[in-house]
C-alpha positions as CSV (number, residue, x, y, z in Angstrom):
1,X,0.0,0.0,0.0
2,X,1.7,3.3,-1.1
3,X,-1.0,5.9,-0.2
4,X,-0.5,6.7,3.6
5,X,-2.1,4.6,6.1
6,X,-1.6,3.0,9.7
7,X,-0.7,-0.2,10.7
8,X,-2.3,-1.2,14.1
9,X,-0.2,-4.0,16.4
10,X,-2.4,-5.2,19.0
11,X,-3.5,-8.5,20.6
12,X,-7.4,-9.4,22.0
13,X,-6.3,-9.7,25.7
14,X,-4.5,-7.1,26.0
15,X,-5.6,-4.5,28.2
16,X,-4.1,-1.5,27.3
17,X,-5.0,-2.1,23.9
18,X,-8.6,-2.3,25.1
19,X,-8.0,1.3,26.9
20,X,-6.8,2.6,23.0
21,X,-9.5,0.8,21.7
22,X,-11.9,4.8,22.1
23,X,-8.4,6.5,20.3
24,X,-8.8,3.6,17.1
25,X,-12.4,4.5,17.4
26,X,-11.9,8.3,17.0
27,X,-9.0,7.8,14.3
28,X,-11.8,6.1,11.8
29,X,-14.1,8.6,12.8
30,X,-11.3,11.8,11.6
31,X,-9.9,10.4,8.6
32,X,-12.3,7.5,7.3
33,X,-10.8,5.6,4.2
34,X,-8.7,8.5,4.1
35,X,-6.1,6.9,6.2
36,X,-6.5,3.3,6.1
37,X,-5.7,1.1,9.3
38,X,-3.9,-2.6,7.8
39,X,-4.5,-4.6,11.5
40,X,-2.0,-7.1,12.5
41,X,-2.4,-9.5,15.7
42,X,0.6,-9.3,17.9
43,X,0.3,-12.4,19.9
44,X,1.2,-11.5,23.8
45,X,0.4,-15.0,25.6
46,X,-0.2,-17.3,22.7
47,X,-0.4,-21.2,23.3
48,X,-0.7,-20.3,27.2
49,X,-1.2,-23.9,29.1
50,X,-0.7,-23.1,32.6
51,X,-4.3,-22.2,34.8
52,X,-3.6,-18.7,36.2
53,X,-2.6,-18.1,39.8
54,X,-4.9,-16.3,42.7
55,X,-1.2,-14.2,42.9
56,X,-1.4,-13.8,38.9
57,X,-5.3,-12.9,38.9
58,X,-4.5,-10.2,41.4
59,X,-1.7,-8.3,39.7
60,X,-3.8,-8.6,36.7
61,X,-6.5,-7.0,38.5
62,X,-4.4,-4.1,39.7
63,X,-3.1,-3.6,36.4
64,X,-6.3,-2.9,34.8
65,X,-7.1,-0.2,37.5
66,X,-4.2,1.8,36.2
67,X,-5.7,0.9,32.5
68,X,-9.3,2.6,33.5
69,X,-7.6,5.4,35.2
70,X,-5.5,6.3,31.7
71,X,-8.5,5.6,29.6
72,X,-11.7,5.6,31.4
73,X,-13.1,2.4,30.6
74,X,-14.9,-0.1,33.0
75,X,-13.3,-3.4,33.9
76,X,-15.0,-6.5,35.5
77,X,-12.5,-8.9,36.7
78,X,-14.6,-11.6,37.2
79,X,-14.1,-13.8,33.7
80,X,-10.7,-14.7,35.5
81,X,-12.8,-16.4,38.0
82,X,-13.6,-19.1,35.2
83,X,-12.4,-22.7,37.0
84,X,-9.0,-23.4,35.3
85,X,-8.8,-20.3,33.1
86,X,-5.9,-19.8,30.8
87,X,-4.6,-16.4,29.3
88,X,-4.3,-18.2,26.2
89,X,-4.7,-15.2,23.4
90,X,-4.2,-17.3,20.4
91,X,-8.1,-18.1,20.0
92,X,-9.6,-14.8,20.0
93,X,-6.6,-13.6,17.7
94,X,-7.7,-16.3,14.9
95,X,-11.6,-14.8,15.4
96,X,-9.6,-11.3,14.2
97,X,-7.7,-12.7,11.8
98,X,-10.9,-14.7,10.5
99,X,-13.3,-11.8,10.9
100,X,-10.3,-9.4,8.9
101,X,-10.6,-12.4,5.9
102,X,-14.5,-11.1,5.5
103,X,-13.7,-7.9,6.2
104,X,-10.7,-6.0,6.7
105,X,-12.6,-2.8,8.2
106,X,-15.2,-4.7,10.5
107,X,-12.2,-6.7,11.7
108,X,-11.4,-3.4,13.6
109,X,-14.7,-3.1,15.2
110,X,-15.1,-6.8,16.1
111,X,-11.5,-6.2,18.0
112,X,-12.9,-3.4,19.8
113,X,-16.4,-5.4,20.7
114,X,-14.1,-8.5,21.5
115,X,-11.8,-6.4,23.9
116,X,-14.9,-4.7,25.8
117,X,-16.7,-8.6,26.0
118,X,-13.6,-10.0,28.0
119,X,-12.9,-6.9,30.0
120,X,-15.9,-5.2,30.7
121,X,-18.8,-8.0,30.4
122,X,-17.1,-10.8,32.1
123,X,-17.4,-13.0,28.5
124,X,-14.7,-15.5,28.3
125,X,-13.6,-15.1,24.8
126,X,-10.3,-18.3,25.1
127,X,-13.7,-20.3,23.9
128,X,-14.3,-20.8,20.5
129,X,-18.4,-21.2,21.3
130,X,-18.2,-17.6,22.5
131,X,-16.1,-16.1,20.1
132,X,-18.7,-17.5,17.3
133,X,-21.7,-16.2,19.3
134,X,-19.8,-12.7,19.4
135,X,-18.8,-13.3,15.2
136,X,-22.4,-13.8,15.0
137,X,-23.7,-10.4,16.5
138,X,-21.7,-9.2,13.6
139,X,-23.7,-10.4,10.7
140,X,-21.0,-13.0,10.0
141,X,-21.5,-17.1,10.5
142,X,-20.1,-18.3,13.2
143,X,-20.7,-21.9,11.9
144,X,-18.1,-21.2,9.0
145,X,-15.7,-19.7,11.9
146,X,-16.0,-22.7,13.8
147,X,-14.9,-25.3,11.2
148,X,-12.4,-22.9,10.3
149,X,-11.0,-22.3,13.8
150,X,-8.8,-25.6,14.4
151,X,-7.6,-25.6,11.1
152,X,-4.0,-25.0,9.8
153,X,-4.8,-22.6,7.8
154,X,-6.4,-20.2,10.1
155,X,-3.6,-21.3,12.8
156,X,-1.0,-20.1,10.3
157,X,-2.2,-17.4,9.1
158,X,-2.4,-16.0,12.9
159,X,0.8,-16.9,13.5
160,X,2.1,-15.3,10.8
161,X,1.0,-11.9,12.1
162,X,2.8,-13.1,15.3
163,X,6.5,-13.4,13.0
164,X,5.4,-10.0,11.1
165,X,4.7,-7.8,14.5
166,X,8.0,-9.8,15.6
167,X,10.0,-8.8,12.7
168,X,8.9,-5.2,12.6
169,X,10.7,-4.7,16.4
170,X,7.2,-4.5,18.4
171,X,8.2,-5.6,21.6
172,X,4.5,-3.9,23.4
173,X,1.3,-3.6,22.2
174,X,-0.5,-0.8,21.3
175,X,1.9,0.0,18.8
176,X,0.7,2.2,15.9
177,X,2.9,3.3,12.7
178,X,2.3,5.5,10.1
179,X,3.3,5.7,6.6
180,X,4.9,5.8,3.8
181,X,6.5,9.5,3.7
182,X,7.6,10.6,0.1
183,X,10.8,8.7,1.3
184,X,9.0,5.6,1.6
185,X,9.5,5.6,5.1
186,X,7.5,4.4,8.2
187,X,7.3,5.8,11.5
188,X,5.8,5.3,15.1
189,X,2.8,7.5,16.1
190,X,2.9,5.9,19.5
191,X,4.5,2.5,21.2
192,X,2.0,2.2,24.6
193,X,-1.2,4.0,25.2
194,X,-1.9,7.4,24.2
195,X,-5.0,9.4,24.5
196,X,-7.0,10.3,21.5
197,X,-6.2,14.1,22.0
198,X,-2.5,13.3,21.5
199,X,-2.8,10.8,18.6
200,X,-5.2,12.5,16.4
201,X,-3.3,15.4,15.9
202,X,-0.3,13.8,15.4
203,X,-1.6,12.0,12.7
204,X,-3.2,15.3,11.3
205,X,-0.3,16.8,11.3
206,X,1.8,14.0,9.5
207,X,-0.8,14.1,6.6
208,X,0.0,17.8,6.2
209,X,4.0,17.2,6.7
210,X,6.4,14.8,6.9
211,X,6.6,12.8,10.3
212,X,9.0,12.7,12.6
């Protein structure tokens, strides 16, 4: 893609991409097709095996307070409560990377209503059942997502987003880069949360300038 546009790095499960989720939200909302986003799943725990710990639950849990306070957002800790719940985020990263094969702009609004599921309506999106029921509010079939979800395919495809977000340095997740300048160069609008008040005008200003 040579016209400028963003590419978004972010993972399902991760909180603080859930607290950006409002600042993706208010970037479509500016600049419509006018700046593309190209989405790419970062993969922050996936193939998890290991139950969480009561010690794990509760950092978690004091991690998103600092998320709400930066962003706003409710939380509801209480899908960790699930008996033998694992952090796995490979699952509802295929569902994305599924969803973004139908449709490359509604996979950005089915991340959003997957993030606020799992964080703020206590919906345990690790299970395929729920991630189809979610895939199905959307107007899509979550019968074609399930016999798609354990396939190779699908599992590759996901992981190649992993290797790609891997190979282009991200090492945390929101991580959001604009480009190309006339160069054909690519740069970082932010690495971590940032507010929509910071970010929009950033990227307003890039579109009427190079960017830094």
């Amino acid at each position: 893609m040579q016209t400028p546009h963003l590419i978004y790095f972010a993972d399902p499960m991760c909180s603080w991409c859930y607290g950006f989720s409002p600042v993706i939200a208010d970037i479509r909302k500016t600049f419509g097709r006018a700046l593309p986003i190209q989405l790419i799943m970062g993969g922050l725990r996936p193939g998890t095996d290991t139950p969480m710990t009561e010690e794990a639950k509760a950092s978690l849990a004091g991690h998103w307070t600092h998320v709400t306070e930066a962003s706003g957002l409710p939380f509801d800790p209480a899908v960790l409560e699930t008996p033998g719940f694992l952090y796995d985020t490979d699952p509802a990263a295929r569902a994305v990377v599924w969803v973004r094969r139908q449709d490359p702009e509604m996979a950005l609004t089915f991340l959003g209503d997957l993030q606020a599921a799992f964080y703020a309506q206590n919906q345990n999106i690790t299970d395929p059942l729920v991630l189809a029921a979610l895939i199905t509010r959307h107007g899509l079939n979550g019968e074609s997502f399930l016999a798609a979800f354990d396939t190779e395919d699908l599992k590759h495809e996901t992981w190649r987003d992993y290797g790609t977000s891997q190979k282009a340095g991200v090492t945390g997740f929101p991580t959001l880069i604009a480009g190309p300048t006339e160069a054909g160069a690519y740069g970082v609008v932010t690495r971590g949360f940032q507010p929509g008040a910071a970010v929009v005008p950033m990227l307003e200003a890039w579109l009427s300038g190079p960017l830094n």
